[in-house]
C-alpha positions in Angstrom: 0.0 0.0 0.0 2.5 2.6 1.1 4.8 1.6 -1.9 1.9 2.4 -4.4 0.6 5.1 -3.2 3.9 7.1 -3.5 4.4 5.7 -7.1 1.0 7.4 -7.8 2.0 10.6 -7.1 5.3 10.0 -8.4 3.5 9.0 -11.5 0.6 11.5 -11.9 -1.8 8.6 -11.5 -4.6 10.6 -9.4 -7.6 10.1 -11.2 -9.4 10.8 -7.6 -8.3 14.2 -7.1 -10.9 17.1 -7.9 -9.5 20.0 -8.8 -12.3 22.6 -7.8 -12.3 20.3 -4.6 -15.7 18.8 -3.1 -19.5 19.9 -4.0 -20.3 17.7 -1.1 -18.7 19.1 1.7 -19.4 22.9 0.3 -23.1 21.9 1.1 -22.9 19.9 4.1 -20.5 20.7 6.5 -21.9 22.4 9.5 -21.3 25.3 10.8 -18.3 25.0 13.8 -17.3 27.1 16.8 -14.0 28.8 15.3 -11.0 27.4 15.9 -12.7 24.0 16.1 -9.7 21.6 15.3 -10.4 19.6 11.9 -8.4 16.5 10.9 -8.4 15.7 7.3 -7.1 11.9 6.9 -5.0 10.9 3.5 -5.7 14.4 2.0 -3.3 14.5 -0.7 -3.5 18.1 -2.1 -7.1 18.9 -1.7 -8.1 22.3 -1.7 -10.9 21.1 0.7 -8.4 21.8 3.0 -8.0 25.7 2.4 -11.8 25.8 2.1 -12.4 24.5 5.6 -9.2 26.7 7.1 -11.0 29.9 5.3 -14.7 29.3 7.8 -12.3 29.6 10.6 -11.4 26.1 11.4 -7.3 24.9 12.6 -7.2 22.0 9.8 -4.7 19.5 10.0 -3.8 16.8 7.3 -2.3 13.7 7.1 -0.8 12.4 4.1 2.0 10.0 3.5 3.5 12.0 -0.1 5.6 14.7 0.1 5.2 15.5 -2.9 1.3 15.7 -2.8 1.5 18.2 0.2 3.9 20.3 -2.0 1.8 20.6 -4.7 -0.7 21.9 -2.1 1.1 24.8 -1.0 2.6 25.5 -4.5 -0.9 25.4 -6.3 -2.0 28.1 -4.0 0.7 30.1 -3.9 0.9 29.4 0.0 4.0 30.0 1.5 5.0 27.3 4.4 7.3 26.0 6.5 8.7 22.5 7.4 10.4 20.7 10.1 10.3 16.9 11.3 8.0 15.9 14.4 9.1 12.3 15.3 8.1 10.3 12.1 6.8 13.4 9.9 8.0 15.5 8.5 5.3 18.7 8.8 4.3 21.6 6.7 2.8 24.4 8.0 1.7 27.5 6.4 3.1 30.6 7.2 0.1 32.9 7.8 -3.1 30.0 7.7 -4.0 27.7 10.0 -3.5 24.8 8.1 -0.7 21.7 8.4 -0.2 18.7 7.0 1.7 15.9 8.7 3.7 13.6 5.7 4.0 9.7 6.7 2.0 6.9 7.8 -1.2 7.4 8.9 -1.4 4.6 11.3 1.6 6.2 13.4 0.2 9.7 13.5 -0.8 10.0 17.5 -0.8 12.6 20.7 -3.3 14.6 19.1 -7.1 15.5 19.7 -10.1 16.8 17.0 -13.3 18.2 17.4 -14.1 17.6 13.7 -13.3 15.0 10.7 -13.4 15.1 6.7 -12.8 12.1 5.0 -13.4 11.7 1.2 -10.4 10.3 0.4 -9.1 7.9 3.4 -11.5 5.1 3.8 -11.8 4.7 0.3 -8.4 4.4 -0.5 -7.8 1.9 1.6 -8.2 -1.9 1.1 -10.3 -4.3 2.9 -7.9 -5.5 4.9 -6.7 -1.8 6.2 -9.9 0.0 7.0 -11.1 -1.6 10.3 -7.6 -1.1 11.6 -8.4 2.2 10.1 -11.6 3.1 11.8 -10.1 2.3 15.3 -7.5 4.4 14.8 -9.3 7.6 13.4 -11.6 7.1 16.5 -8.7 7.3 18.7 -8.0 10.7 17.1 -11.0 12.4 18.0 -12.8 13.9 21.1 -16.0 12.2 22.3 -18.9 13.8 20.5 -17.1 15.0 17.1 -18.3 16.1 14.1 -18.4 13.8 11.1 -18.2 14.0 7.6 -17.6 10.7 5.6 -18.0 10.6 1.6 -17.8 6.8 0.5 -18.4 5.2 -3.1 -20.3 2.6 -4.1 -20.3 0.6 -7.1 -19.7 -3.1 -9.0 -16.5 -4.0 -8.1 -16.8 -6.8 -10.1 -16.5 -4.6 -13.3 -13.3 -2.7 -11.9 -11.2 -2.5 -8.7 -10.0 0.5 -6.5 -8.6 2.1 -5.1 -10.6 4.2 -4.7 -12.7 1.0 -3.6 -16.5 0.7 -2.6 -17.6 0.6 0.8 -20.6 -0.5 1.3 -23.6 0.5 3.7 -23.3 -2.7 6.0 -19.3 -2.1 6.2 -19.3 1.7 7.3 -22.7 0.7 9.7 -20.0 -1.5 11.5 -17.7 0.8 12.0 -19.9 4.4 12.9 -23.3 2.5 13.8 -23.9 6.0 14.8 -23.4 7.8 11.4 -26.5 9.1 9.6 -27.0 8.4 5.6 -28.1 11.9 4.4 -27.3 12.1 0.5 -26.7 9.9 -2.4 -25.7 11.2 -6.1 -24.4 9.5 -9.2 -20.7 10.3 -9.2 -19.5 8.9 -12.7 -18.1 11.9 -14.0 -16.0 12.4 -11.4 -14.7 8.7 -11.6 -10.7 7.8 -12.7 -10.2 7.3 -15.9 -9.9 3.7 -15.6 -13.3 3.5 -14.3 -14.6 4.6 -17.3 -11.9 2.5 -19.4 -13.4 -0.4 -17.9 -17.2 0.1 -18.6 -18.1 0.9 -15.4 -21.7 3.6 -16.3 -22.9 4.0 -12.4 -21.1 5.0 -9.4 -22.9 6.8 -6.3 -21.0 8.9 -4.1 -22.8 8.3 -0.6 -22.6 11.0 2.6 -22.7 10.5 6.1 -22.1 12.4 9.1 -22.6 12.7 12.5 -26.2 12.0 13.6 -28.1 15.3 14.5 -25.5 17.4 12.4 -27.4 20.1 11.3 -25.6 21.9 8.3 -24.6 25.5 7.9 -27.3 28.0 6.2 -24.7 29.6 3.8 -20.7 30.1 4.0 -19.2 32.7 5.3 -16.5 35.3 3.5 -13.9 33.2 2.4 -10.4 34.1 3.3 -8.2 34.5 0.1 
């Protein structure tokens, strides 16, 4: 897994990536208390990162390329800094709230959210990875935090991940607590090779914390 993954950067292979970042989490993240502490798991170079730092959130990401959290910085004309914490190697920006911690996920530790975004974590991971997953993003956060989980499902049978399906029964085992509050057909926003294969029906599903009631309208975003 951790071998691949940095070949994909490496190699430009990240059909997953959108560019103008998530529709989904523009309309239904909730409005937090600022400074609320946001962790944003596998986050490559999302600008779903930026957007959440500009309604006043601290946003921390974790991300085990270097060279994705480069691009991050670089694509937004961010300026940063970077030092080694233990096993990371961190880069913070200079005048934003916003960091993101470079190196395996699993060994990230000793600190404490209020809030989560994951589009890109669960799904990237195999089977085999995501229960040991689950315990360990729970771990992570403070009892009570907001949740915002964006899973895919579709026929694995016609073409593989990552990213991979998860189905309803799967993330129900993990987060029985977790509310299914939107569903949308997600193919043109599928990798290439989704589309190479034949694969003509993909649903992007949201969940998030039961009760969560969403923010009536953004506020001014920083630039």
């Amino acid at each position: 897994m951790t071998e691949d993954w940095l070949a994909r950067w490496e190699q430009g292979r990240t059909g997953w990536h959108e560019a103008g970042g998530s529709s989904s989490l523009r309309k239904y993240w909730p409005d937090l208390p600022q400074g609320s502490k946001v962790l944003v798991p596998l986050c490559g170079k999302t600008p779903d990162l930026a957007w959440l730092e500009s309604r006043g959130l601290e946003v921390t990401g974790v991300e085990l390329s270097p060279l994705a959290a480069e691009a991050f910085f670089s694509d937004r004309g961010l300026r940063y800094s970077d030092f080694h914490d233990d096993d990371f190697r961190v880069y913070m920006a200079v005048d934003r709230n916003i960091r993101i911690y470079c190196g395996d996920y699993f060994s990230f530790r000793g600190q404490s959210f209020d809030a989560i975004y994951d589009r890109g974590a669960l799904v990237a991971l195999p089977p085999g990875d995501r229960r040991s997953y689950a315990r360990h993003t729970d771990c992570l956060l403070r009892p009570g935090a907001t949740r915002l989980l964006i899973t895919l499902e579709y026929d694995q049978a016609i073409v593989d991940g990552p990213p991979f399906a998860v189905m309803a029964d799967e993330v129900r085992e993990y987060w029985p607590l977790l509310e299914r509050i939107s569903e949308k057909d997600d193919l043109r926003n599928s990798p290439p090779k989704f589309l190479e294969r034949g694969l003509r029906e993909i649903t992007e599903v949201i969940w998030t914390t039961a009760g969560t009631v969403r923010a009536q309208g953004p506020p001014t975003a920083r630039r």
